[in-house]
Structures are given as C-alpha cells and as structure tokens.
C-alpha positions in Angstrom: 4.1 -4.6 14.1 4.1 -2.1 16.9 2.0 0.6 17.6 4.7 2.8 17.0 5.9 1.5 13.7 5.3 4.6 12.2 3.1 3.8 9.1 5.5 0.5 8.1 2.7 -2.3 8.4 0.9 0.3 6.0 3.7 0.6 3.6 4.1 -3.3 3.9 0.2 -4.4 3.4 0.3 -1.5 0.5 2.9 -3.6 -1.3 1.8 -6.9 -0.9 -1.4 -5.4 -2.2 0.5 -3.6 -5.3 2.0 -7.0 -6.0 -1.1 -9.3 -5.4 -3.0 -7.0 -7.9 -0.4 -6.7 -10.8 -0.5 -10.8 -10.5 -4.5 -10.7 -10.6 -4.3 -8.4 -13.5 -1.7 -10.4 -15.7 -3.3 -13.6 -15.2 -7.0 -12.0 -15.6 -5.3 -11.1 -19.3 -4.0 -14.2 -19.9 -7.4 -15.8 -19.1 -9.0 -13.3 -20.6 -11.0 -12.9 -17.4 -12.4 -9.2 -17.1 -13.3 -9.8 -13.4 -10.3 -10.9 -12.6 -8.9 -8.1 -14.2 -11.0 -5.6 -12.8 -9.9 -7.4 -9.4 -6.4 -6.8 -9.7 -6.8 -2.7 -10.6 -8.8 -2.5 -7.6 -5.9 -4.9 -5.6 -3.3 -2.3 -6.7 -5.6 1.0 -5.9 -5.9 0.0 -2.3 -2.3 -1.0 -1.8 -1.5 2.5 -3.6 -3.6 4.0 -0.7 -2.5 2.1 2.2 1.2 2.9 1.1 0.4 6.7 0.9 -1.5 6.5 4.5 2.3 5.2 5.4 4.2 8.0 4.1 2.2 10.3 5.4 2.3 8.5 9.3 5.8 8.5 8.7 5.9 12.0 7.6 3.8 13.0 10.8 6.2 10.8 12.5 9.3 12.6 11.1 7.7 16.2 11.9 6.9 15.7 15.8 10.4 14.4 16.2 11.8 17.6 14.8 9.9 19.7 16.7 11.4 17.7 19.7 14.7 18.9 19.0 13.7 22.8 18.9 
C-alpha cells in the first residue's frame, strides 16, 4: 500500500486481525483452550483498533480535501 492510502492498509490489517481472532476464539472453545481463547479477544481488540486508526485517517483524509475546495 501507498503512503497515501488513506488509512486502507489499516482498515485491511484491522480485519484480517477481527477475522484471525474470531477463528482463535471458536477453536480455543472447541478445545476448551482458555489461552487460546484469551488470544483470540485480544486478536479482535487490536484489529478493532487498527480499523478505527483507519476511519479516522480516512476521515482526516476526507476533511483536508474539502477544505481544498473552499
């Protein structure tokens, strides 16, 4: 991804991170694994985060470029 991508490789690495955890946490279940488990939440709160550091990048992003037009 480009420098300017405008917080998409956040919003991308924030949901392969949502995904990758939600898989942790169902087979941590299954296998009655608690670390595992614990793993997963943990998989899910960062992608949660990186995808919010996205929106708002894009957000900036969005902002400057209306000011542009003024």
């Amino acid at each position: 991804m480009t420098k300017n991508d405008h917080g998409l490789k956040e919003k991308v690495e924030g949901a392969i991170d949502k995904v990758k955890g939600e898989v942790k946490e169902v087979v941590g279940k299954v296998t009655d694994n608690k670390k595992l488990q614990a793993e997963g939440k943990w998989d899910k709160v960062k992608g949660t985060a990186k995808d919010t550091v996205g929106n708002v990048k894009e957000k900036v992003h969005e902002y400057k470029e209306h000011k542009k037009e003024k």
